[in-house]
C-alpha positions as CSV (number, residue, x, y, z in Angstrom):
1,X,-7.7,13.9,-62.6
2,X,-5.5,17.5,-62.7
3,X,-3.6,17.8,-59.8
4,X,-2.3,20.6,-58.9
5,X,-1.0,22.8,-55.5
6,X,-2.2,26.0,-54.3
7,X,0.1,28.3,-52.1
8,X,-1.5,30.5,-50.1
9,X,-0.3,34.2,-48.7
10,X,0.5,32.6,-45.4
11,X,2.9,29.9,-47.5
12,X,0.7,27.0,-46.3
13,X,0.3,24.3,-49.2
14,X,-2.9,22.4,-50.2
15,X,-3.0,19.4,-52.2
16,X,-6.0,19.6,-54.9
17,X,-7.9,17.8,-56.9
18,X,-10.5,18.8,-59.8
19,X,-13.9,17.7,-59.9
20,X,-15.4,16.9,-63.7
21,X,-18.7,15.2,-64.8
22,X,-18.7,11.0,-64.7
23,X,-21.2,8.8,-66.2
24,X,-21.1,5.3,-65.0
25,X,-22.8,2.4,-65.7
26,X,-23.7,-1.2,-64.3
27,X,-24.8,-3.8,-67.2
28,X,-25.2,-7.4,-67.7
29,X,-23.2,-8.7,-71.0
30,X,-25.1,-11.4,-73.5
31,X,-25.4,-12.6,-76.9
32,X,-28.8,-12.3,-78.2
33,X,-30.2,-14.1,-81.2
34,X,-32.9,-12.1,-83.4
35,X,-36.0,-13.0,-83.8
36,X,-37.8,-11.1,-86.9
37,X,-40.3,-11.8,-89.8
38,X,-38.2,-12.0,-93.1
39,X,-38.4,-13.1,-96.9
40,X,-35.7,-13.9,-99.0
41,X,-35.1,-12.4,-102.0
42,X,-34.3,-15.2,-105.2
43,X,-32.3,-14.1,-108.2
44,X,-30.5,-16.4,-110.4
45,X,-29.7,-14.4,-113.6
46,X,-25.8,-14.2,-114.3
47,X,-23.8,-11.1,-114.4
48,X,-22.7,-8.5,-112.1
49,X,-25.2,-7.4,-109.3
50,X,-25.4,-4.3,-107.5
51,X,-27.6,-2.9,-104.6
52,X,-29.7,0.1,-104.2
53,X,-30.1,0.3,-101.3
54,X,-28.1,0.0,-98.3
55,X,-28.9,-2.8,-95.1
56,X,-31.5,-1.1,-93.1
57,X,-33.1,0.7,-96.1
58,X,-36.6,0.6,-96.2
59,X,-38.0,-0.5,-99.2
60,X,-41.5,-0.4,-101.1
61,X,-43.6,-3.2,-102.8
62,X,-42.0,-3.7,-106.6
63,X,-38.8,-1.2,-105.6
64,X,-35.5,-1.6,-107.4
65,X,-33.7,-3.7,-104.5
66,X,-30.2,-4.2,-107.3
67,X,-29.3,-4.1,-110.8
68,X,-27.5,-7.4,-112.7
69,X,-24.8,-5.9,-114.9
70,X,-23.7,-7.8,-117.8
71,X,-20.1,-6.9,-117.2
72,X,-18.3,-5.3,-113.8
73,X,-17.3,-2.2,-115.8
74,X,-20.9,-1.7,-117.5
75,X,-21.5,-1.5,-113.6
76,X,-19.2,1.1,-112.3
77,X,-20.3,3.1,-116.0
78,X,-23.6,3.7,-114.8
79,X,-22.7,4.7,-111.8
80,X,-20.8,7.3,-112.5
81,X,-23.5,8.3,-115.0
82,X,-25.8,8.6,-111.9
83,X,-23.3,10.4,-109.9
84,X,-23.1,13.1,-113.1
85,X,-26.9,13.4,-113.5
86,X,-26.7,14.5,-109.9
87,X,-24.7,17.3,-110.2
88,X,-26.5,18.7,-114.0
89,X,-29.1,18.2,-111.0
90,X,-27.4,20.4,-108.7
91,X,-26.5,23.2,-110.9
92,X,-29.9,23.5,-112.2
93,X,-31.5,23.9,-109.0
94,X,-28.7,26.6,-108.2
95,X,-29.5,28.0,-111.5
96,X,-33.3,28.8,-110.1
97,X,-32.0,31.5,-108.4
98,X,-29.7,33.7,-111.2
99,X,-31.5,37.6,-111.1
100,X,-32.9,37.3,-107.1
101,X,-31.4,40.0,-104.9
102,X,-29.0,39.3,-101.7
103,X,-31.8,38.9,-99.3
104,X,-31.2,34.9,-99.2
105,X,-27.8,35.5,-98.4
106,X,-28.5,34.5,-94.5
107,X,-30.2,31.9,-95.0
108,X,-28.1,30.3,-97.8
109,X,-25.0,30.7,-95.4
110,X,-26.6,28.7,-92.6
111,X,-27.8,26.2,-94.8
112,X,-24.1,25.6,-95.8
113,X,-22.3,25.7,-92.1
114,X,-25.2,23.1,-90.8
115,X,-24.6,20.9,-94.5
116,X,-21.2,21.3,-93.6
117,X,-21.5,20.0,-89.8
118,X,-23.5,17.3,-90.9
119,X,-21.2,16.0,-93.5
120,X,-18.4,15.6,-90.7
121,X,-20.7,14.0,-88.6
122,X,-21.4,11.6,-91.1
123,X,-17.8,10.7,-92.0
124,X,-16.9,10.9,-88.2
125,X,-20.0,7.9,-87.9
126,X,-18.6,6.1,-91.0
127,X,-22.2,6.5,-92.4
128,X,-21.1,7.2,-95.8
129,X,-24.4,7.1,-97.5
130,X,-25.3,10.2,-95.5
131,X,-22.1,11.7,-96.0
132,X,-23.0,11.9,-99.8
133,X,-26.3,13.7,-99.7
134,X,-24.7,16.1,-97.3
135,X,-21.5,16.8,-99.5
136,X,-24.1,16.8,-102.2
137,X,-26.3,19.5,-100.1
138,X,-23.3,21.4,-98.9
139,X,-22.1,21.6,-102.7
140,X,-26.0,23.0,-103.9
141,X,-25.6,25.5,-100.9
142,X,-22.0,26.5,-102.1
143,X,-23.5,26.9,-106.1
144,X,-26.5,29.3,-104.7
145,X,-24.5,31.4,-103.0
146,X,-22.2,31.8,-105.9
147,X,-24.9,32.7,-108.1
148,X,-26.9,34.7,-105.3
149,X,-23.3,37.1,-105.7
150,X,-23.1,37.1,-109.3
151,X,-20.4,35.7,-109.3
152,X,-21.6,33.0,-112.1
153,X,-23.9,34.2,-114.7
154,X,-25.0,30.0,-114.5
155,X,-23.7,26.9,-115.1
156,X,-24.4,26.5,-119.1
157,X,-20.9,25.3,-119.9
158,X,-20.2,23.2,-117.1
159,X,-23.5,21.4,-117.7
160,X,-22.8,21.1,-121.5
161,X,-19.0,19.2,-120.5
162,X,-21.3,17.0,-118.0
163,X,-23.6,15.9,-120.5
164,X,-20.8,14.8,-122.9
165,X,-19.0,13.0,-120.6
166,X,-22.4,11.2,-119.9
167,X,-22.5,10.3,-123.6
168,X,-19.2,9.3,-123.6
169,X,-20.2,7.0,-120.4
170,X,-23.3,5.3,-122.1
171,X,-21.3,4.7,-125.5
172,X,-19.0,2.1,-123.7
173,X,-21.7,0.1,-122.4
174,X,-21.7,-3.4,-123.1
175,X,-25.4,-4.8,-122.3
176,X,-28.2,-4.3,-120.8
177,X,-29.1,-3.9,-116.9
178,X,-31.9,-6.3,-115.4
179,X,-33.9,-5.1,-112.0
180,X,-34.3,-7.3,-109.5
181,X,-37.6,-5.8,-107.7
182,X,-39.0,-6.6,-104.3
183,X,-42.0,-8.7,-104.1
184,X,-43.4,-6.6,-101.0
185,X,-42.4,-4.0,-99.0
186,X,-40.4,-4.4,-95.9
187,X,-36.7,-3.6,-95.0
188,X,-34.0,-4.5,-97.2
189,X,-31.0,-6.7,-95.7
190,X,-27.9,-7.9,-98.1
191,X,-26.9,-10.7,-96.0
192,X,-28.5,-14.1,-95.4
193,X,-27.8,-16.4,-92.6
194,X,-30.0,-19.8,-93.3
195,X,-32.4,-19.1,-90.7
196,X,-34.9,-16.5,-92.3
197,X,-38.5,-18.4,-91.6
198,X,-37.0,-20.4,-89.1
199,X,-37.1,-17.8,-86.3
200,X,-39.6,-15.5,-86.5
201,X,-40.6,-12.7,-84.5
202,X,-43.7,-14.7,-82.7
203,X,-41.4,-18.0,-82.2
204,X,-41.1,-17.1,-78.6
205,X,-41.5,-21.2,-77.5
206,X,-39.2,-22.4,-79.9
207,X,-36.5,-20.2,-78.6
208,X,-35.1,-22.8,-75.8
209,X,-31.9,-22.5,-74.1
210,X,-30.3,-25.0,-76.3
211,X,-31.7,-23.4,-79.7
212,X,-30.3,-20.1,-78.5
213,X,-27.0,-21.5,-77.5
214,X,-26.9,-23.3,-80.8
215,X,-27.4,-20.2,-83.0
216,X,-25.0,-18.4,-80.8
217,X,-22.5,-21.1,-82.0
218,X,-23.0,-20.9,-85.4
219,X,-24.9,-18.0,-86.3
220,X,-24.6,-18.7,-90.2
221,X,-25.9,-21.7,-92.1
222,X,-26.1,-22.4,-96.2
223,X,-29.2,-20.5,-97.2
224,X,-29.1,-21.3,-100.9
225,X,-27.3,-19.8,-104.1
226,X,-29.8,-18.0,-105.4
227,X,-30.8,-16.2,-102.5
228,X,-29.0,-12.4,-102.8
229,X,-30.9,-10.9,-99.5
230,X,-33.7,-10.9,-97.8
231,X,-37.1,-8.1,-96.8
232,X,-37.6,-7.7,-92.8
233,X,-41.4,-7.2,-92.8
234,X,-40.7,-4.4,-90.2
235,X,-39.0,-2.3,-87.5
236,X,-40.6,-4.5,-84.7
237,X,-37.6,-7.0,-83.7
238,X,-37.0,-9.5,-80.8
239,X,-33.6,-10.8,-79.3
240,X,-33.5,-13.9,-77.5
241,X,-31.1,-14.3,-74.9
242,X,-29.4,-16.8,-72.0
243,X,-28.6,-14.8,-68.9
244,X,-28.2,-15.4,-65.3
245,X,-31.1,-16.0,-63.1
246,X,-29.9,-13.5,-60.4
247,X,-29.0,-10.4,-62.8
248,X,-32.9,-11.2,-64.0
249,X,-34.2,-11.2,-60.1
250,X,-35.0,-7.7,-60.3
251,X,-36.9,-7.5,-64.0
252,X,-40.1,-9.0,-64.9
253,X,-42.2,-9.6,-67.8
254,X,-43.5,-6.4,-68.9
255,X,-41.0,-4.4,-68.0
256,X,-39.2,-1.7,-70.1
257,X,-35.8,-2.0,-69.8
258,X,-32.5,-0.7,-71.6
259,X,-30.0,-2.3,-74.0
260,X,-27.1,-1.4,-75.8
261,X,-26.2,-3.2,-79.1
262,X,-23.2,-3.8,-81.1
263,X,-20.2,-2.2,-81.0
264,X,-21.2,1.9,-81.2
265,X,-23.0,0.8,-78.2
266,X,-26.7,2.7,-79.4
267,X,-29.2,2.3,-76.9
268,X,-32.8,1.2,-77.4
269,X,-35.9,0.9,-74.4
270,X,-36.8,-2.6,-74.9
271,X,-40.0,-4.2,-73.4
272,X,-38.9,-7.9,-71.7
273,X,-41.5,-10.3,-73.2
274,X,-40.8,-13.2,-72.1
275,X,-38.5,-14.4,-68.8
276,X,-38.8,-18.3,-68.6
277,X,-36.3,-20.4,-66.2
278,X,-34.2,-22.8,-67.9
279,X,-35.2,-26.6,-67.7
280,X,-31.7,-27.7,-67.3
281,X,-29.6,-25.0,-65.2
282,X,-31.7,-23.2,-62.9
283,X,-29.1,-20.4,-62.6
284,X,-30.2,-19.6,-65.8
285,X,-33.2,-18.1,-67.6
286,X,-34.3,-17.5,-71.2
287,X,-35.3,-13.8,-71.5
288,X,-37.4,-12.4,-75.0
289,X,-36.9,-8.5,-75.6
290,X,-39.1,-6.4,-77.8
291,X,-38.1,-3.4,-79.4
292,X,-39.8,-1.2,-82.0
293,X,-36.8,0.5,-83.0
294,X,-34.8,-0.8,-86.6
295,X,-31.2,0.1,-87.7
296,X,-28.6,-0.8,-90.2
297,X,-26.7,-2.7,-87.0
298,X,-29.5,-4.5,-85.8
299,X,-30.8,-5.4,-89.3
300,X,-27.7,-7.0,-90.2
301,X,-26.9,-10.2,-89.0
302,X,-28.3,-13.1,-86.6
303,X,-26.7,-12.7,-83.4
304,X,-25.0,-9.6,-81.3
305,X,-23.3,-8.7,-78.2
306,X,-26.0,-6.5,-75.6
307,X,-25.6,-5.1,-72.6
308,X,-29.0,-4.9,-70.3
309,X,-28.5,-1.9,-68.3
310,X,-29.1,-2.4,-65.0
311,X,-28.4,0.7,-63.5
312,X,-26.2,4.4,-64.2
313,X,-25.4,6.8,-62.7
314,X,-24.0,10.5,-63.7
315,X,-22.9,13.6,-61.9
316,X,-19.2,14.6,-60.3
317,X,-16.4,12.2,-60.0
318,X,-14.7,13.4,-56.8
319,X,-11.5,11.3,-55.1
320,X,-13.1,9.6,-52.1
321,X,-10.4,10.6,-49.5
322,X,-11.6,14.1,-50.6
323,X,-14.7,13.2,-48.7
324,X,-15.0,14.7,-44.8
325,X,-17.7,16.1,-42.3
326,X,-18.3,18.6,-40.5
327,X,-19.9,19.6,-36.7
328,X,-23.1,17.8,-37.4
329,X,-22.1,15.2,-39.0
330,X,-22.8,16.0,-42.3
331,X,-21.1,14.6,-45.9
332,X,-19.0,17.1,-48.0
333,X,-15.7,18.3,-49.6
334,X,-13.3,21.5,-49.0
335,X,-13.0,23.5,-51.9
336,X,-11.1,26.7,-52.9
337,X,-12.5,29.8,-53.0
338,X,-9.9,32.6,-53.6
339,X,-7.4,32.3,-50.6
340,X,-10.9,30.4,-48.3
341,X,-11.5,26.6,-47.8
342,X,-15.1,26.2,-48.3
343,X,-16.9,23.4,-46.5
344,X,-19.6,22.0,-49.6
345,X,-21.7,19.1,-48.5
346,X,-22.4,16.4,-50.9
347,X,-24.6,13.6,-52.3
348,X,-23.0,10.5,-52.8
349,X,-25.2,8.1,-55.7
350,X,-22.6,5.9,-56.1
351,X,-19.5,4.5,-54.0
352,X,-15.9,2.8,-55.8
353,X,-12.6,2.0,-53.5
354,X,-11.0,5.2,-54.8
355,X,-14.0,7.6,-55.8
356,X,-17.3,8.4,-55.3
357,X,-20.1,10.1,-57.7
358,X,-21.9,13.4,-56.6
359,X,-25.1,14.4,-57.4
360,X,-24.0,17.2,-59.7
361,X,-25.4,21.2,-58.9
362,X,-24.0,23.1,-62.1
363,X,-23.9,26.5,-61.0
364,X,-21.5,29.6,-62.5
365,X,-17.8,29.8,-61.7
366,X,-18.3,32.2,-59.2
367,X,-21.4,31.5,-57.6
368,X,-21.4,30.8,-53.9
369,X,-23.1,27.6,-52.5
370,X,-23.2,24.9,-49.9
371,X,-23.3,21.6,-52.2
372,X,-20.7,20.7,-54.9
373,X,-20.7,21.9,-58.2
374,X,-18.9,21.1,-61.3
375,X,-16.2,24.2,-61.6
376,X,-15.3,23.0,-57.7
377,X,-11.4,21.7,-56.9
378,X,-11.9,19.0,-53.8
379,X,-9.2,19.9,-50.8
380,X,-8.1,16.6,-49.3
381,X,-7.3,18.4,-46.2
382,X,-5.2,15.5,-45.3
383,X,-2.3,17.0,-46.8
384,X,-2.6,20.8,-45.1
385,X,1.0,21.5,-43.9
């Protein structure tokens, strides 16, 4: 909070505090165990394998899910073969557009600052995948607009020194690359845990309070050698949890309800399925959520932290000893206006020792009203000398 005083023509001091939009949140912590309809994928060639896809992905029937290398540097060859092709790929399409006029000069330099904010954004979420179609995008935007000047009669030569380097590339290959398809289609996942088939995403009554407790403990088990992922059959997901029987009192079966997952904290509306009281601890109860919503984070792995969002609240974060009333009794804050204390009434959603949250009026700088607003400073008139 900025604190600050104001002095006043008539020398009399006010202590100040400013107001500023506050989001808070009440949630119950729990580790949940997934529940989803998976296959494994089998492959026991030898060699060097690589994925094409990353966790999450979603993947059709007979689709390249990795390639076996016979050697870790035929591997990394043929990537950067693929990384060439797509930019002979990008200069061509650039290429398209040597003899139009400047009319697509607009529209070309939008494409480039969005390409450009979405690239950041990618990095800045350490989706990297992302980041290089947008890099890839931003550079395809750069080349058009290059061309679009005449400032490039095309890309002939570069192209030519790309497709050399290619055969340079292919020469040094060792042996041949082997696909490893998928059987059907579903959503491809790297890691295996040991309990693909064991809990599926209809196993509501197997998921007890000791079962859950048990895969909470050791959320990884053998699952073979020859396994190297596995296909969820799709985006429809459960998470089974243990929580308290008087954080559930509230929710029933049916319900739509919030949770946040993992560590980035993404939100998903989650329907509770089942809510069934624990045979052995009756502060206890095993709760089922439903979700139709399927990301990298939930994808990977068998257990995660949540948080079931009970309630939140948002609006302005004013000091609580800022609070006062006037003749009839009524809830509000002194604020500044020029060299006036204004008397703006409040209302409080949510109470804490040392502030309180404000239903929040966003109104301009200037603009005169009698409830709080989010450019307001709160007068403790406590401290008027």
């Amino acid at each position: 909070v900025a604190i600050g005083h104001v002095f006043f023509s008539y020398t009399s001091s006010l202590s100040t505090d400013f107001a500023y939009s506050y989001d808070y949140e009440v949630n119950v912590p729990f580790d949940g165990v997934y529940m989803r309809d998976e296959t494994l994928i089998y492959n026991s060639g030898l060699g060097v394998l690589s994925f094409e896809n990353e966790d999450g992905t979603k993947v059709g029937k007979s689709s390249i899910i990795a390639r076996r290398y016979k050697s870790e540097g035929d591997s990394a060859y043929l990537r950067e073969i693929e990384n060439i092709e797509r930019q002979i790929a990008v200069l061509d399409n650039a290429e398209k557009l040597l003899g139009t006029d400047r009319s697509q000069l607009e529209a070309i330099s939008i494409q480039i600052n969005e390409s450009h904010s979405e690239l950041i954004n990618a990095v800045l979420n350490c989706d990297y995948s992302e980041a290089g179609m947008k890099q890839r995008a931003l550079l395809e935007a750069m080349c058009k607009r290059e061309i679009t000047l005449g400032n490039s009669g095309g890309y002939s030569a570069k192209k030519q020194e790309l497709e050399q380097e290619i055969s340079r590339l292919k020469a040094m290959i060792s042996g041949s690359v082997q696909d490893v398809v998928a059987g059907s289609a579903g959503y491809f996942v790297s890691d295996v845990d040991g309990y693909e088939g064991e809990i599926g995403y209809s196993d509501i009554e197997k998921m007890t309070e000791a079962k859950i407790n048990e895969i909470v403990s050791n959320p990884k088990k053998s699952a073979g050698g020859s396994t190297i992922g596995k296909l969820i059959s799709d985006y429809h997901w459960r998470v089974a949890a243990v929580i308290g029987a008087e954080e559930m009192m509230n929710i029933n079966t049916g319900d739509t309800v919030t949770l946040r997952v993992g560590s980035d904290g993404k939100k998903f509306d989650a329907e509770v399925v089942a809510k069934t009281p624990c045979e052995e601890n009756e502060d206890k109860v095993v709760c089922v959520f439903g979700c139709d919503e399927l990301n990298s984070v939930v994808a990977r792995g068998r257990t995660a932290r949540f948080k079931l969002v009970i309630n939140s609240y948002g609006g302005l974060r004013v000091p609580r000893k800022a609070l006062r009333y006037d003749e009839n009794g009524e809830r509000g804050v002194f604020v500044e206006s020029g060299q006036t204390l204004v008397f703006k009434k409040v209302e409080v959603v949510f109470w804490d020792d040392d502030y309180v949250i404000c239903k929040q009026n966003v109104m301009k700088k200037h603009e005169t009203s009698d409830s709080d607003d989010i450019y307001d400073e709160e007068i403790d008139n406590s401290y008027l000398k």
